[in-house]
N, C-alpha and C positions, 0 to 999 in steps of 0.2 A: 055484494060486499063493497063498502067504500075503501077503495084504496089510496097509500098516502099521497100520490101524483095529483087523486082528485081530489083531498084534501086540503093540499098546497095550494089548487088553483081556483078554490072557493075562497079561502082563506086572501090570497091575494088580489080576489076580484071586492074582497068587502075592504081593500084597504089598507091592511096589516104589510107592513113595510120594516126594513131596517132601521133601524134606531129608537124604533117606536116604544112607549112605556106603556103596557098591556097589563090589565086587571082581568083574568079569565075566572069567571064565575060558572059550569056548565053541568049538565046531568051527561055524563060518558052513553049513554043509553040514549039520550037527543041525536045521535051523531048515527043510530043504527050501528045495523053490523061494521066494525073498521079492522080493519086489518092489522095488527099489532095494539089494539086497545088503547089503553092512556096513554102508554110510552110514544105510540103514534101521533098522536095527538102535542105530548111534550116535546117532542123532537121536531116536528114541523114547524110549530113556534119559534122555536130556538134558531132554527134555520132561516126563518124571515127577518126577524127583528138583529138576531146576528149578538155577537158581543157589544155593540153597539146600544143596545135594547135593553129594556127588563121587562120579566115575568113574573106578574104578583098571581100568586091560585091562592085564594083564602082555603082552609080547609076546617073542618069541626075538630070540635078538641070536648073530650067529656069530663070536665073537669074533677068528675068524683074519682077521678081513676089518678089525678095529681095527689088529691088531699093525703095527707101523711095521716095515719090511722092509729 
């Protein structure tokens, strides 16, 4: 199981720093087993880049599910 300590210090070995403007595009399943899942994943983010940073995730959207019927 990756846990979020070893996730932090990947994370930080490719780069990802404070104040950074970060576009995270990823399959949750690339990352193997993690320890708290997405959230893990969103919170570790958050902790590097800091308030200082942004965090763009595109996410899918099905738009038949907006249209007014």
């Amino acid at each position: 199981m990756v846990t979020k300590g070893q996730l932090k210090r990947v994370l930080t070995d490719l780069g990802i720093n404070k104040g950074m403007t970060l576009e995270v595009h990823s399959s949750l399943s690339s990352f193997g087993k993690l320890e708290g899942g997405a959230l893990t994943v969103i919170d570790t983010l958050k902790e590097l880049v800091t308030d200082d940073g942004s965090i763009f995730m595109p996410a899918p959207v099905s738009y038949t599910h907006l249209r007014a019927h």
